[in-house]
C-alpha positions in Angstrom: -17.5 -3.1 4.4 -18.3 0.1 4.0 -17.1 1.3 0.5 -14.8 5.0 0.6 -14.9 7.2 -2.7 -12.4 9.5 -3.9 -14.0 12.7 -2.4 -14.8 11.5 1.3 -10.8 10.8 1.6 -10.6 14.2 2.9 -13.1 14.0 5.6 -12.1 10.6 6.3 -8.7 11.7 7.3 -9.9 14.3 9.3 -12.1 12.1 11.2 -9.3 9.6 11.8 -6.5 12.2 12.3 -9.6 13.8 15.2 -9.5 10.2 16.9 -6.1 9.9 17.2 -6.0 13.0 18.7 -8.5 12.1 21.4 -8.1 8.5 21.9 -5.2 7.4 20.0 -3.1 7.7 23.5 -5.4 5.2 25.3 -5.8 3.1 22.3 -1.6 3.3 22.1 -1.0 2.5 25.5 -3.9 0.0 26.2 -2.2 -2.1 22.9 1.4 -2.4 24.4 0.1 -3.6 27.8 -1.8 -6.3 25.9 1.7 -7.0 24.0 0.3 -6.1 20.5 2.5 -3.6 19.2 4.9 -6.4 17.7 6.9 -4.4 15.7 7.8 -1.8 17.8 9.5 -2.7 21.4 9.0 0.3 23.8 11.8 1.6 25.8 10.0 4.1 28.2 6.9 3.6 30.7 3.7 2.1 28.5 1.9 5.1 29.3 4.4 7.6 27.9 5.0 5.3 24.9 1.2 5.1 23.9 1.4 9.5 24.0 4.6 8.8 21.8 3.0 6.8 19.6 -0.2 8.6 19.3 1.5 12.1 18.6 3.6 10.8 15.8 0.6 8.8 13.9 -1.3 12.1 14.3 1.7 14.0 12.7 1.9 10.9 10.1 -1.7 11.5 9.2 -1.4 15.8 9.1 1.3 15.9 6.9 0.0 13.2 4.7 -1.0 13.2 1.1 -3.6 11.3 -0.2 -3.8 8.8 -2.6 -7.5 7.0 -3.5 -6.3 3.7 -5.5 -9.4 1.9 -7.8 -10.6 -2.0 -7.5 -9.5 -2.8 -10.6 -6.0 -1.3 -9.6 -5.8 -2.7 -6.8 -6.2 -6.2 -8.1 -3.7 -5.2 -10.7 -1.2 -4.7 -7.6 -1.8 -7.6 -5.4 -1.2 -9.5 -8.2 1.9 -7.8 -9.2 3.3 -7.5 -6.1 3.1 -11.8 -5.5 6.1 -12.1 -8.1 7.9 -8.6 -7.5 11.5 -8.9 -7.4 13.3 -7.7 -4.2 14.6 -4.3 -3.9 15.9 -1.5 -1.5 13.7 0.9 -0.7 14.5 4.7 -1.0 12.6 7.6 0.0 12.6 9.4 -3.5 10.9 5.8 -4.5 7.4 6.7 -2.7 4.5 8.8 -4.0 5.0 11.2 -1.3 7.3 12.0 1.6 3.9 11.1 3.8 0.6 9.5 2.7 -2.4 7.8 2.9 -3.4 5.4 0.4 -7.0 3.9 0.6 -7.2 0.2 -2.0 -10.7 0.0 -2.8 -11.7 -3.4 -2.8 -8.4 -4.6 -0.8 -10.3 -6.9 1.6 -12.0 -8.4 -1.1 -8.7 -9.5 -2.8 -7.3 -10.3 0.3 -10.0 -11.7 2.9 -6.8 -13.3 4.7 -5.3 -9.5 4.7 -8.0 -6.6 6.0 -6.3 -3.8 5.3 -7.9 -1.3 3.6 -5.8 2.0 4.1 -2.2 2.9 5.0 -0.2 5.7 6.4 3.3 6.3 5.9 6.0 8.5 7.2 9.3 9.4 8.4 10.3 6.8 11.5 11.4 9.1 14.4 14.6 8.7 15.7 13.7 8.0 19.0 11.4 4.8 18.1 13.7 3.4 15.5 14.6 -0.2 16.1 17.9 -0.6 17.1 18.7 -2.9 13.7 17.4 0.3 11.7 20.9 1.7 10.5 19.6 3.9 8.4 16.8 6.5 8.3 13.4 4.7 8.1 9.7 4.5 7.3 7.1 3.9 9.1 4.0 2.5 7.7 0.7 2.0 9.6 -2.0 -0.2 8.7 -5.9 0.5 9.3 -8.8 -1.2 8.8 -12.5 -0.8 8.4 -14.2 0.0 11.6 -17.4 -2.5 10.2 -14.4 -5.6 9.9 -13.5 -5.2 13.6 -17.0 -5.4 14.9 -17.7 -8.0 12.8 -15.2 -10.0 14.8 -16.5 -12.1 17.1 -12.9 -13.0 19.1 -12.2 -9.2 19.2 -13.1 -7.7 22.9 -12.0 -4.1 22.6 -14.7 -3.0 25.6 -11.7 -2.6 28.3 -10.4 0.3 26.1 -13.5 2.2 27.1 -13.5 4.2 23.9 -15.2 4.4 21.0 -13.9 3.1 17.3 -12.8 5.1 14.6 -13.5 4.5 11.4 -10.4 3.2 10.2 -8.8 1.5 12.9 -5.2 1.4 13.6 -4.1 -2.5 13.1 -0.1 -2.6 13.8 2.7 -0.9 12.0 5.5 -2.1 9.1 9.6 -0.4 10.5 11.9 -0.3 7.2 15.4 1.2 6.8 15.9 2.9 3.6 18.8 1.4 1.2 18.7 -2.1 2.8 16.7 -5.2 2.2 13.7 -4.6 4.0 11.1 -7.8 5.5 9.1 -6.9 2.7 10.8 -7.9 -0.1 9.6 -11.1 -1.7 12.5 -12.7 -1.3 14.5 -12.4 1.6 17.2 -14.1 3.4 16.7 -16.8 5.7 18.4 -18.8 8.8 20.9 -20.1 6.9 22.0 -17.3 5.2 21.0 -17.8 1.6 18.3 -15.8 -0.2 14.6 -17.9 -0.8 11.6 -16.9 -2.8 8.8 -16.2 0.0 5.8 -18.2 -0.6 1.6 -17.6 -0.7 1.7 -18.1 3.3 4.7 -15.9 3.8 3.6 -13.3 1.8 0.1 -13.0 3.5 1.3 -14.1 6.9 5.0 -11.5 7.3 5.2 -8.2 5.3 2.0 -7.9 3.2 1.2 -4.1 4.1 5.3 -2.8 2.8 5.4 -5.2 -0.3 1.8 -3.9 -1.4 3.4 -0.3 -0.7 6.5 -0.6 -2.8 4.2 -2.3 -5.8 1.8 0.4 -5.5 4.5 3.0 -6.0 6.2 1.7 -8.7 3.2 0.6 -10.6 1.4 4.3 -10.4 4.4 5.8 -11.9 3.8 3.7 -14.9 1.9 4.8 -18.4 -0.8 1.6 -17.0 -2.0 3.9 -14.0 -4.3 7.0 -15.1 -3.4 9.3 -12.1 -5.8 12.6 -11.6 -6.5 14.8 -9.0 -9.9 15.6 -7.5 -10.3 18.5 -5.2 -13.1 18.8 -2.2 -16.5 19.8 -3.7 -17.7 23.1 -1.6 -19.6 21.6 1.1 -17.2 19.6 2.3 -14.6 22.7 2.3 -16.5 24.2 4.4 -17.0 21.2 6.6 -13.5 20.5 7.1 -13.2 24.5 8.0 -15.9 24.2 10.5 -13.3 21.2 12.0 -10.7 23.0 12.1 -8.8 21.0 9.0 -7.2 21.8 6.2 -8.8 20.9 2.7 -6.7 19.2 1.1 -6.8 17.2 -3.0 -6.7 13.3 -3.3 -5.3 11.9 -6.1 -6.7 9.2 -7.3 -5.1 6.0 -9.2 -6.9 4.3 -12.1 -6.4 1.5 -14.3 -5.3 2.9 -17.5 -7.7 0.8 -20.4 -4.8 0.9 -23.4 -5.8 -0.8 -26.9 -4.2 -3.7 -27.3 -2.1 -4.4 -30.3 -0.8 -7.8 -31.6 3.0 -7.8 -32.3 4.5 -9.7 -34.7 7.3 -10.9 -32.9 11.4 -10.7 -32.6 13.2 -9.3 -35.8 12.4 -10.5 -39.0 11.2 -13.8 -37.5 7.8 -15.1 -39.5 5.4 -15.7 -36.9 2.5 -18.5 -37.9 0.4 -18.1 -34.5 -0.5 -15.7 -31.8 0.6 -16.5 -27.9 -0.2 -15.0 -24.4 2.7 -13.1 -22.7 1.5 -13.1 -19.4 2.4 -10.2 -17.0 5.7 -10.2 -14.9 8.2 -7.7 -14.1 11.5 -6.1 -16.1 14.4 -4.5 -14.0 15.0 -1.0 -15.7 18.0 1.0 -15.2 17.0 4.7 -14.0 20.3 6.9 -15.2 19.7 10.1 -13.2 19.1 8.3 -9.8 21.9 5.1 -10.8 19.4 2.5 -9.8 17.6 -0.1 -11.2 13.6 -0.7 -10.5 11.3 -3.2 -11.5 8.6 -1.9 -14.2 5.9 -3.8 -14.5 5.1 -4.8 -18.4 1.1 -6.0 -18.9 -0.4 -9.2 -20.3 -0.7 -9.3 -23.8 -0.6 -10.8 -27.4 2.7 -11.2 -29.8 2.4 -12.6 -33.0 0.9 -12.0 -36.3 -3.1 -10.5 -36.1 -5.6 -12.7 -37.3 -3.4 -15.5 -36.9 -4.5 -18.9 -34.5 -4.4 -18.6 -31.2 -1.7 -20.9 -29.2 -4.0 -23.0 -26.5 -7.2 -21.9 -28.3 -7.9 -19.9 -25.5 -10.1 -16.7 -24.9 -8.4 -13.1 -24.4 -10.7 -10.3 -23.7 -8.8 -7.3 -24.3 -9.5 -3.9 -22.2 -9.7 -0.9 -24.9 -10.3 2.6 -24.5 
């Protein structure tokens, strides 16, 4: 797959934003007559719907900010967000009020899950679900244009128009303030809440869970968050196109120096163990919430001391 860096974001969303402005209405319409807009039910005539759809992805992808998130962070997130606790969603909670967020590496962490990029935005009103209660988000998924043709079963020749680079792969509807499907845990039939297993997770809300992890995890003194603007040329290209130039800011994994602690209170500590990674609920005064924080793998007891398990730790420093 064909590998996006930091600084072709911007001309990347211009490119997809173009498309969905020329073809997105066919491509719309042409998916609910083949019944695979699963998470959205339409309520008017299928071609009014696919213009519907097509004009608010556009608007999704205009208004959007844009987010360029590393491999290595993006491992870091997967594997964060398989053990995340559960949590309502809030708007003040995401990066931005819209965005798009491109994983490097995604589809090699998650062969099973091909997205590479997401859009997010306000839900409108009018295509709300009827359970959404409250305001909601809508969150599109793309991926690679080289992963659909690589796909043998895939016959997208009766939409008689070409592919984009990213391309549109189904949507994820959440109200804000309730428990939303991608949570990983969630209530079942019977009424009582269950952890959501490997096939779950990959099989029913992967795209919002990866989101939500993603959001919390860049606010934290792990990610190393800057902000690259568009290098002349492309200015000007993006002018030529009638687009606006716009920053991406790009996520890193912070490389911290790792310090052996010496344990709880005065304890004496005759060995050195492995704290493995795993979330911490933290209580956020000014909003009155609480939200998970994510707290790294590392090393407690004395330095120099034996190793519990004998095993190896390579340790990422600065």
């Amino acid at each position: 797959m064909t590998s996006i860096r930091p600084q072709d974001l911007p001309e990347l969303r211009a490119e997809v934003l173009t498309w969905q402005r020329q073809h997105g209405a066919q491509y719309f319409t042409s998916c609910l007559r083949a019944g695979a807009q699963t998470s959205y039910q339409p309520l008017l005539s299928t071609t009014e719907e696919g213009h519907q759809l097509a004009h608010a992805e556009a608007a999704r992808l205009s208004e959007a900010e844009l987010f360029w998130v590393s491999a290595e962070m993006t491992e870091l997130t997967v594997a964060a967000a398989r053990s995340m606790p559960a949590w309502s969603l809030e708007p003040e909670d995401l990066p931005a009020p819209s965005g798009l967020i491109y994983f490097d590496g995604l589809p090699n962490v998650r062969p099973e899950f091909p997205t590479t990029a997401m859009a997010w935005g306000s839900c409108p009103p009018e295509m709300a679900m009827p359970a959404l209660k409250n305001s909601g988000l809508w969150l599109s998924c793309y991926v690679d244009r080289d992963w659909v043709e690589a796909q043998e079963e895939l016959d997208l020749s009766h939409m008689r128009i070409p592919l984009g680079p990213l391309v549109y792969d189904g949507e994820n509807i959440a109200a804000y303030g309730e428990r939303e499907a991608g949570d990983t845990a969630f209530m079942n039939d019977a009424g009582r809440i269950v952890e959501v297993d490997d096939e779950t997770f990959i099989n029913k809300c992967s795209s919002l869970v990866v989101l939500k992890a993603a959001s919390l995890l860049m606010r934290q003194e792990l990610a190393d968050a800057k902000v690259i603007e568009v290098d002349r040329a492309a200015r000007k290209r993006l002018h030529r196109a009638g687009h606006e130039p716009a920053p991406t800011r790009v996520i890193e994994l912070r490389r911290p120096k790792t310090a052996a602690g010496t344990g709880e209170g005065d304890r004496e500590y005759h060995h050195q163990w492995i704290v493995r990674g795993h979330w911490r609920n933290h209580w956020h005064p000014k909003r009155q919430v609480h939200r998970p924080v994510w707290i790294a793998p590392h090393i407690k007891g004395p330095e120099g001391a034996p190793l519990l398990g004998g095993e190896k730790v390579y340790a990422l420093k600065r």
